[in-house]
C-alpha positions as CSV (number, residue, x, y, z in Angstrom):
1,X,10.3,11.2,-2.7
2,X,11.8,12.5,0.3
3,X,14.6,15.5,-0.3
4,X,16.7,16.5,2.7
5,X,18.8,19.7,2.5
6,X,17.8,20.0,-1.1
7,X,17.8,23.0,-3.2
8,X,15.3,24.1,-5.8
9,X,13.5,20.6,-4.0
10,X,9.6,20.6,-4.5
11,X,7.1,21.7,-2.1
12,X,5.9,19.7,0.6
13,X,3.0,17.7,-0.4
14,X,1.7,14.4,1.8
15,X,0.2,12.0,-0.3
16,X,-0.8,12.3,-3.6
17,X,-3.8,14.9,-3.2
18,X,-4.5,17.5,-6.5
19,X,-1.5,19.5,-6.2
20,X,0.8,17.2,-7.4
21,X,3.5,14.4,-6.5
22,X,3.9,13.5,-3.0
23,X,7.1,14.9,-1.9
24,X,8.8,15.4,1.6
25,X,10.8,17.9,2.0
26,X,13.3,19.3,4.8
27,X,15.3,22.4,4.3
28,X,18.4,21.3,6.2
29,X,19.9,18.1,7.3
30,X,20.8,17.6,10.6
31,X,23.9,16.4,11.1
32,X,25.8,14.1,7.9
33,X,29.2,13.4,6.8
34,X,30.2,12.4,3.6
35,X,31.5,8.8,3.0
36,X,35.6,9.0,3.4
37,X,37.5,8.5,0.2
38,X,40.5,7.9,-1.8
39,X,42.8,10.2,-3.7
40,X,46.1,10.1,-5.9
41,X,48.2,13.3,-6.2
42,X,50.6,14.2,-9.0
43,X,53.7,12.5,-7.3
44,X,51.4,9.2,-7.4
45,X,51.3,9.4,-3.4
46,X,47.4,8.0,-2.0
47,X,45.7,9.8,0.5
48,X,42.5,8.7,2.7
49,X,40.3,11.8,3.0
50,X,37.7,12.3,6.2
51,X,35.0,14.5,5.3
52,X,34.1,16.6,8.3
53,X,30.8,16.4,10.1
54,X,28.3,19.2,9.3
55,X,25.2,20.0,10.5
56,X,22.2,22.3,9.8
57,X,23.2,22.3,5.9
58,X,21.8,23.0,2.2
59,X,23.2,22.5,-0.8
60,X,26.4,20.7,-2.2
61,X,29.3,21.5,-0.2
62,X,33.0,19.9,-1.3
63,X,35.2,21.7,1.6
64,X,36.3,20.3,4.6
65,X,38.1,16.7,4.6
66,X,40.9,15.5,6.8
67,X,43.5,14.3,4.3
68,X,45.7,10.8,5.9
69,X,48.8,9.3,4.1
70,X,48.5,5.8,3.0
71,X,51.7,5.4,5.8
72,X,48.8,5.2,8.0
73,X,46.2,3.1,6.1
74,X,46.4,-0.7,6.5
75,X,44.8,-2.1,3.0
76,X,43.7,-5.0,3.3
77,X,43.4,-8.0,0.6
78,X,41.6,-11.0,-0.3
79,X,43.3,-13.7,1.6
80,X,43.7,-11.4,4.9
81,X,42.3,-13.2,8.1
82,X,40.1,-11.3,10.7
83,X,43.4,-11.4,12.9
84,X,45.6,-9.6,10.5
85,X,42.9,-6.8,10.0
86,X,42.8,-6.6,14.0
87,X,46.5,-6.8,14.5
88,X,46.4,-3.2,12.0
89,X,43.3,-1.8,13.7
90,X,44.2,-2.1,17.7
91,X,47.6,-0.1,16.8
92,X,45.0,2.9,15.2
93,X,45.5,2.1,11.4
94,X,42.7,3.2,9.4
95,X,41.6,-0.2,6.8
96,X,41.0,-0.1,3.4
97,X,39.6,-3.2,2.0
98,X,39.8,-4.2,-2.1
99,X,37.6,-5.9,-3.3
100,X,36.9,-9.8,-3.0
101,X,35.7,-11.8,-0.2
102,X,36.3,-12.1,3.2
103,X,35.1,-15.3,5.4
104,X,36.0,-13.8,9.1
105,X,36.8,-16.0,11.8
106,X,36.4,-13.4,14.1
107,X,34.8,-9.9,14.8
108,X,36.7,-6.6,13.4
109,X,37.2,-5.1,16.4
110,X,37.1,-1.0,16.3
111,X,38.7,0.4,19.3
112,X,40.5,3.8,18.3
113,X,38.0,7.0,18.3
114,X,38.1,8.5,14.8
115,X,39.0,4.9,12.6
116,X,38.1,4.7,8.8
117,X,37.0,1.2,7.4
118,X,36.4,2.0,3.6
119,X,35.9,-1.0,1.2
120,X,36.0,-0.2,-2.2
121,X,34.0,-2.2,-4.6
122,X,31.9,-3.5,-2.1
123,X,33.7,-6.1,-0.4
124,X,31.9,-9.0,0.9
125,X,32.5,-9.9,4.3
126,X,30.9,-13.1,5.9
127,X,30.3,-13.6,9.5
128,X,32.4,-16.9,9.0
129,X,32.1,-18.3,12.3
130,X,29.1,-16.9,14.8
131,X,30.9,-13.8,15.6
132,X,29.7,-10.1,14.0
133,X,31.0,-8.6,11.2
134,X,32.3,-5.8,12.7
135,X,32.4,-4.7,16.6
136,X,32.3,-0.8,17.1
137,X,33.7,0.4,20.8
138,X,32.4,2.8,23.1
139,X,34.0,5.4,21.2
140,X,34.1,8.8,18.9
141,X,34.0,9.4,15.0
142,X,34.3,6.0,13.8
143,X,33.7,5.7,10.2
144,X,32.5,2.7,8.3
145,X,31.8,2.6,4.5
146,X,31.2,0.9,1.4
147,X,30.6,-3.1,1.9
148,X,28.1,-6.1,2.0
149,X,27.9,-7.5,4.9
150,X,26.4,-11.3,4.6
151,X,25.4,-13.7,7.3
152,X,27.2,-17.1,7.8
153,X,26.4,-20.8,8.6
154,X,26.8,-20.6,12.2
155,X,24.0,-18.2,13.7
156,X,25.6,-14.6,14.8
157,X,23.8,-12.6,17.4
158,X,23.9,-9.9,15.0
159,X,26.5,-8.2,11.6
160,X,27.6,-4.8,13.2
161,X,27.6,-4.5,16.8
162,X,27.9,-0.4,17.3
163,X,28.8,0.3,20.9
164,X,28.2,-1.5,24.5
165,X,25.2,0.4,25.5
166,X,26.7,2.6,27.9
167,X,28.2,5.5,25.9
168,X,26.4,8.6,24.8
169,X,28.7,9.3,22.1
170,X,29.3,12.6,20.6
171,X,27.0,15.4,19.0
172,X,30.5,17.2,17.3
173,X,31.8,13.9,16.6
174,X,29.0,11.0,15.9
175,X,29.8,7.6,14.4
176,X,28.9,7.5,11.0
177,X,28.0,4.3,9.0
178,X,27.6,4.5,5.3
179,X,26.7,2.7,2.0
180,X,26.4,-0.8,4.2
181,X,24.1,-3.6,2.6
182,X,23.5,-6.6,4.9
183,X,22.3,-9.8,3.5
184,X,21.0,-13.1,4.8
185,X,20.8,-15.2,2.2
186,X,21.3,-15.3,-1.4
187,X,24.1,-16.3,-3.0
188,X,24.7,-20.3,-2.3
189,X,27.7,-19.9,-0.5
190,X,26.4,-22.1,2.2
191,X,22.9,-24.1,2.3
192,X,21.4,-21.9,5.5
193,X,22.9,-18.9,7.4
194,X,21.6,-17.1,10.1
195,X,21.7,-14.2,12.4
196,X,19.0,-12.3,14.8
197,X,19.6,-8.8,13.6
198,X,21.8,-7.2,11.1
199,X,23.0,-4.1,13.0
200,X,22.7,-3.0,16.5
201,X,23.2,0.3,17.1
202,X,23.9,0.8,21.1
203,X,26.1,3.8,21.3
204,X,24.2,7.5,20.9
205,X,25.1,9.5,18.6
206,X,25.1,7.2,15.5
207,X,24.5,8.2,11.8
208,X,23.7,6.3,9.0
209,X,23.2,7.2,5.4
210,X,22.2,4.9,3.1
211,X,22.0,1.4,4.4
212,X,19.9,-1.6,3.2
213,X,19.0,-4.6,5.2
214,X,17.9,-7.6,3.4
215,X,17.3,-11.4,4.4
216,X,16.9,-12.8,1.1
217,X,13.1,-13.3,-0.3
218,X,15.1,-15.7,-2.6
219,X,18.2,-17.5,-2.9
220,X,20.1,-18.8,-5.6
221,X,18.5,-22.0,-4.6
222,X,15.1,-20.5,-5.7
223,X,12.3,-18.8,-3.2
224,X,12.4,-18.7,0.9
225,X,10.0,-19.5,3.5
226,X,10.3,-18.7,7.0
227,X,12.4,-21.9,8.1
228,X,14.9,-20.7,5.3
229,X,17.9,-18.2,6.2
230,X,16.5,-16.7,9.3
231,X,17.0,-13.2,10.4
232,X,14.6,-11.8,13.9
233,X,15.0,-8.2,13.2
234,X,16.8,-5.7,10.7
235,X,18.0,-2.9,13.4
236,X,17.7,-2.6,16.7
237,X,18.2,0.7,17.8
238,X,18.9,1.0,21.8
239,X,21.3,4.7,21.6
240,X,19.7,8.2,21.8
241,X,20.0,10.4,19.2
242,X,20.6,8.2,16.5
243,X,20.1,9.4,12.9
244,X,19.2,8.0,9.8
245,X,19.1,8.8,5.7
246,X,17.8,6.6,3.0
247,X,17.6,3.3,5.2
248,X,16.2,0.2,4.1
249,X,15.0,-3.2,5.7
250,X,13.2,-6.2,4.2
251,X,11.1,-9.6,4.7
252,X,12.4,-10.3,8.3
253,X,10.8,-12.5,10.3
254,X,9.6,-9.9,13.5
255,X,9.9,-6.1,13.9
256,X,11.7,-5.3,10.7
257,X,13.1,-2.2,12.5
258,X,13.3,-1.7,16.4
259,X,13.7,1.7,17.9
260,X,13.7,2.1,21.7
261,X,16.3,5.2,21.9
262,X,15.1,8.5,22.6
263,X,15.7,11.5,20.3
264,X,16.2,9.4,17.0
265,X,15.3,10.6,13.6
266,X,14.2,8.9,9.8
267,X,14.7,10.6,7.0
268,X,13.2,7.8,4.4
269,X,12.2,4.7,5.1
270,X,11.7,1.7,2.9
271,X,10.7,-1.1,3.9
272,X,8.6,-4.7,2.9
273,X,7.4,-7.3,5.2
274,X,8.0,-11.0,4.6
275,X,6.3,-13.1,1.9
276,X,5.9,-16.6,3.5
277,X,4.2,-15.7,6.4
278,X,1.1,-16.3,8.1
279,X,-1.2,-15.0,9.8
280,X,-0.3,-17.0,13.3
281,X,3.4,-16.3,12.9
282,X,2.9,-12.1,11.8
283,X,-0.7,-11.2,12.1
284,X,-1.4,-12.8,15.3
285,X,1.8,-11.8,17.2
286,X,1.4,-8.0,15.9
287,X,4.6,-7.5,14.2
288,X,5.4,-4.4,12.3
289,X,7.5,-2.8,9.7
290,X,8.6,0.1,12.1
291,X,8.3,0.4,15.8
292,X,9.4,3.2,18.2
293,X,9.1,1.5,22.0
294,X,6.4,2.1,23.7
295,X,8.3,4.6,26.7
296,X,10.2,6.4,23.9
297,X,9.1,10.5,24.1
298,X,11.0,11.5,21.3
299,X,11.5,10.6,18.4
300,X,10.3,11.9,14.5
301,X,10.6,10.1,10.9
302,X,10.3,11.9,7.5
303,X,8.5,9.2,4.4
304,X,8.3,5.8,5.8
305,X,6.8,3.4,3.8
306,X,6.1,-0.4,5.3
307,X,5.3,-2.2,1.7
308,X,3.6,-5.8,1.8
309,X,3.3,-8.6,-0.5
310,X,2.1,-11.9,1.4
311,X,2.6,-14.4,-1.3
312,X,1.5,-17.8,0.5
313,X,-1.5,-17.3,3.0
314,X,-3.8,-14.4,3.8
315,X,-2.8,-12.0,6.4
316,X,-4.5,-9.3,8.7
317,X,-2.2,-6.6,10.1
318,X,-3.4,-4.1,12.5
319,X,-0.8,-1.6,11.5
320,X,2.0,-1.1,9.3
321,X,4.0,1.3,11.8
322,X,3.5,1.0,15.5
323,X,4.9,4.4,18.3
324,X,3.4,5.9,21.7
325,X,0.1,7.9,20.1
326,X,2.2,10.8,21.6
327,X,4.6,10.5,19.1
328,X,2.3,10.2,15.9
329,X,2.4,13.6,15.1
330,X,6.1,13.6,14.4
331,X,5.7,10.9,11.3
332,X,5.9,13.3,8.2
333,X,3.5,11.3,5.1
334,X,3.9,7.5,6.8
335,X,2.7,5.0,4.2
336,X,1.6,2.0,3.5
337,X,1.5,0.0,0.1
338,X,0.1,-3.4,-1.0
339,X,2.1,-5.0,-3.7
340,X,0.3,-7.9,-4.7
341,X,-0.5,-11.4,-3.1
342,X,-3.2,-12.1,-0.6
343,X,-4.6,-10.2,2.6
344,X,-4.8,-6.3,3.8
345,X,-3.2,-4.1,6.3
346,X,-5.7,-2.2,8.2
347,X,-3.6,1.2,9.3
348,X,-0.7,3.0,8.4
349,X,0.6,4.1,11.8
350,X,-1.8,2.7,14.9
351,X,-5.3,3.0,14.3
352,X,-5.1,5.7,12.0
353,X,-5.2,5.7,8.0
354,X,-6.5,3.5,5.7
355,X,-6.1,0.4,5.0
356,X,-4.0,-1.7,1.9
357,X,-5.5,-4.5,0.0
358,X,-6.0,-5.9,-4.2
359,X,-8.2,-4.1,-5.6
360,X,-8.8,-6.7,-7.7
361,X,-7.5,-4.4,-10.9
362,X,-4.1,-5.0,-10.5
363,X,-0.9,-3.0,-9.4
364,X,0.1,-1.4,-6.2
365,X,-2.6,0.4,-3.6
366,X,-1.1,3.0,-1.3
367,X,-2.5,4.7,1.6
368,X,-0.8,7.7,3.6
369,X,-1.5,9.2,6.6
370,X,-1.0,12.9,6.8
371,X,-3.0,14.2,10.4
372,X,-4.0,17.0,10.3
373,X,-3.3,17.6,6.8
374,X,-4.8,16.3,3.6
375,X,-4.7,12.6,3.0
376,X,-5.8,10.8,0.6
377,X,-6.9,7.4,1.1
378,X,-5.9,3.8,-0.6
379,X,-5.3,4.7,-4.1
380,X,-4.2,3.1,-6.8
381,X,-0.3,3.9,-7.3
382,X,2.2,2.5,-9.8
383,X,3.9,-0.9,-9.0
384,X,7.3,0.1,-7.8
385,X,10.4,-1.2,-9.4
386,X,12.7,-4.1,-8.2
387,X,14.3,-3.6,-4.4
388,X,18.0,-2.2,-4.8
389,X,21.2,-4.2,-3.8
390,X,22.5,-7.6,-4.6
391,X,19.6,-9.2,-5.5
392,X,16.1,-8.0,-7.2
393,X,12.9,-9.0,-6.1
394,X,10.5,-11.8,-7.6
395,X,8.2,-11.2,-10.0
396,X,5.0,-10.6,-8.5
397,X,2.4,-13.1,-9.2
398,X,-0.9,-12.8,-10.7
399,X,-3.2,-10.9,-8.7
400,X,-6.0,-12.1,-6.5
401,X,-9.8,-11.4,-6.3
402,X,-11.5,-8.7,-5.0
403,X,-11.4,-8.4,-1.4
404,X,-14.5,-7.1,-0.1
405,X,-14.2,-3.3,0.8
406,X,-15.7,-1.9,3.8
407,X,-19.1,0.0,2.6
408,X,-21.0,3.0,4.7
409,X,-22.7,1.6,8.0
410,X,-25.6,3.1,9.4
411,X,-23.1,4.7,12.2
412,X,-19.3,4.7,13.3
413,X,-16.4,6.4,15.6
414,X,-14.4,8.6,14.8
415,X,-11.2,7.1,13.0
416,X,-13.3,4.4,12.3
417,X,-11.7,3.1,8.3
418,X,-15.1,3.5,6.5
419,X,-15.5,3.9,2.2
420,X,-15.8,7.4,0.6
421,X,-18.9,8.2,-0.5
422,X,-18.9,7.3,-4.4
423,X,-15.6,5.7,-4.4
424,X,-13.9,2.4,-3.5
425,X,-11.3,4.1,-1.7
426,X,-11.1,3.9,1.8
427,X,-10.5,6.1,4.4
428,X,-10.3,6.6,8.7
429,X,-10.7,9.3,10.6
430,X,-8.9,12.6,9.7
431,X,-8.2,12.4,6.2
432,X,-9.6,13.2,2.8
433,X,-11.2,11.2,0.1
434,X,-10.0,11.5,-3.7
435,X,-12.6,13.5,-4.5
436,X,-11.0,16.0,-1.4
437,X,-14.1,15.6,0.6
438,X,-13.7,14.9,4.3
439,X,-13.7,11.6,5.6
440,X,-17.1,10.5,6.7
441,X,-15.2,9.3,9.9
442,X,-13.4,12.5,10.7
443,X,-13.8,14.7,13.6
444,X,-15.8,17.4,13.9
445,X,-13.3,19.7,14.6
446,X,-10.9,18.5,11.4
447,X,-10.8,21.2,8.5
448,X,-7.7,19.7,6.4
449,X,-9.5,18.5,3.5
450,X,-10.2,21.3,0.6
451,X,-14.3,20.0,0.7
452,X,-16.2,19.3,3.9
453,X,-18.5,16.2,4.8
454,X,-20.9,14.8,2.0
455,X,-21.4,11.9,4.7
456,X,-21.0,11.7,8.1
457,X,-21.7,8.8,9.9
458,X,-20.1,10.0,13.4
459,X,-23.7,11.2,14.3
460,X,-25.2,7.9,15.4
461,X,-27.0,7.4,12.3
462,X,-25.9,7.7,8.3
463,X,-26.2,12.0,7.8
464,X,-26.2,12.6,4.6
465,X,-25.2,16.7,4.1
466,X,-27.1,18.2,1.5
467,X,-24.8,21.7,0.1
């Protein structure tokens, strides 16, 4: 669990260790608004409230919303073209679409600094013809809330295009993007749909708070492979100082989540690599469930989780979550989590934690990373519960043998992943076993763990220490 700006939240606690659940916790949140909403009054009169942007906050706070007459709201309605929402948009109406669905011919286009698009009861809206869904200009306080954005039969370069990629945006007055689901696949609307990203995020300054990115693990048609309604990459992140809260991405087909701006920020992350892959197609080409770019100096994430369930073949993955080493210290409890199927992730972030892989007992193994801190290694955890939005998850299958655990060798490096003495758990480097010793691989210098060294196999030969 990760709790942001929470009061009364629990204490910090990486991984799941003797002290109790794991929890993340940050006492403020950096910089959020609240999703704009509707009101009535007692003259019947509807108004379109802006919560204001606040940053450095705790607690529940209900003050501070921009209140806008519905004389200058455009509300849009099942049957409205992309050109009659754009006609309403370029002369600086804010849009509120009802709910139904909307097959767009063309891109929304967002050109006025400080525009509301609000759909209530998640609208659908379909990428109808190649274009995005929505087109965000080089510009200030843009809101956009509350809808599913699906795919369409002729391939779009991407769902939400936020910004050019030459405006810094604003720190008083960021973009915000919330409550946005984007799908490829799923309902059988059309036989294949397509698109290489579901939202590019160019401009700086860009928040989002609770978005899930989905190409569909199965359809309505039954389950996907690869060839089936093809999606490259969830988010691709090019803006500084982009911000995120509660953000999901799932089974795409490369990077599930890009990040090459500088001074961006995670606040949970859920994500689960794709099922019908191989090793060739992931493995081989080192694709990842999060990645910062290599030249990016800043940047730091709060409980991201890269989960992994390779249903057809047997896959090795070096890593679940890929940043400069520089930067590893700024990932707050990054885990990793095998589901069920075949194969084994080897590291939760670069060459560092344990790795995931069936047990053979059943149910979900998870393995954090915590540095310097206490870490437990692969453990068993419970299996989580069906993905949120439109459509759950598949049943996972029965479970496969034992894979073959990596058992003490005569010597090893440091970070090496080697098994805890006594224990089929695994660990690497700086971290602690589930009995709290240190990790036979750890440093010599690493004094996180609440018991020292039984073994230590750093030394050139297999040391066993004797209390």
């Amino acid at each position: 669990m990760v709790f942001v700006g929470v009061e009364g939240a629990p204490k910090d606690q990486c991984g799941q260790g003797s002290s109790g659940f794991p929890a993340v916790t940050v006492d403020e949140t950096p910089v959020v608004a609240e999703k704009p909403f509707v009101t009535i009054d007692s003259k019947g009169l509807y108004y379109l409230n802006i919560p204001e942007v606040k940053s450095k906050t705790s607690g529940v706070e209900w003050a501070g919303s921009q209140k806008v007459g519905f004389e200058h709201v455009f509300v849009a309605k099942e049957g409205d073209s992309a050109a009659d929402i754009n006609k309403q948009l370029a002369k600086g109406m804010h849009v509120v679409i009802t709910p139904g669905t909307y097959v767009l011919q063309e891109s929304l286009k967002v050109v006025k600094a400080g525009t509301v698009v609000l759909g209530l009861g998640l609208p659908i809206m379909v990428a109808g013809n190649g274009d995005s869904v929505i087109e965000v200009g080089d510009v200030d306080g843009v809101r956009v809330a509350g809808m599913i954005l699906e795919a369409g039969p002729v391939a779009s370069p991407t769902l939400v295009q936020w910004g050019t990629g030459k405006y810094k945006g604003s720190a008083k007055n960021p973009g915000v993007i919330s409550d946005v689901f984007g799908r490829v696949g799923g309902p059988a609307r059309y036989p294949n749909v397509e698109t290489t990203t579901m939202l590019n995020i160019a401009s700086g300054n860009v928040v989002g708070d609770n978005l899930w990115l989905w190409r569909a693990d199965h359809t309505a048609a039954g389950t996907t492979t690869p060839a089936d309604n093809p999606c490259q990459t969830g988010m691709n992140i090019t803006g500084d100082d982009v911000t995120m809260y509660g953000l999901a991405v799932e089974h795409t087909l490369k990077d599930l989540t890009s990040w090459t701006g500088e001074g961006g920020s995670t606040y949970f992350y859920q994500s689960e690599m794709p099922y019908g892959v191989d090793q060739k197609g992931w493995g081989d080409a080192g694709y990842v469930g999060y990645r910062v770019g290599d030249g990016v100096k800043a940047h730091k994430a709060f409980g991201v989780g890269v989960y992994h369930f390779f249903r057809d073949y047997v896959v090795t993955c070096d890593t679940a979550i890929a940043v400069p080493d520089a930067l590893v210290d700024s990932f707050h409890s990054p885990l990793a989590v095998f589901l069920n199927g075949n194969g084994v992730v080897k590291h939760v972030i670069n060459k560092l934690g344990g790795e995931t892989k069936s047990d053979g007992k059943g149910g979900a193994i998870v393995a954090t990373y915590c540095g310097g801190g206490p870490a437990p290694g692969p453990s068993p955890g419970p299996s989580p519960g069906p993905s949120p939005g439109p459509s759950p998850g598949p049943s996972p299958g029965p479970s496969p043998g034992p894979s073959p655990g990596p058992s003490p060798t005569p010597s090893c490096n440091v970070g090496d992943t080697v098994t805890c003495p006594g224990s089929a758990a695994t660990c690497a480097g700086n971290q602690c076993c589930p009995d709290a010793s240190t990790c036979p691989s750890a440093s010599d210098d690493f004094s996180g763990c609440s018991q020292p060294k039984t073994v230590d196999c750093t030394k050139g030969a297999l040391s066993w220490i004797l209390a």
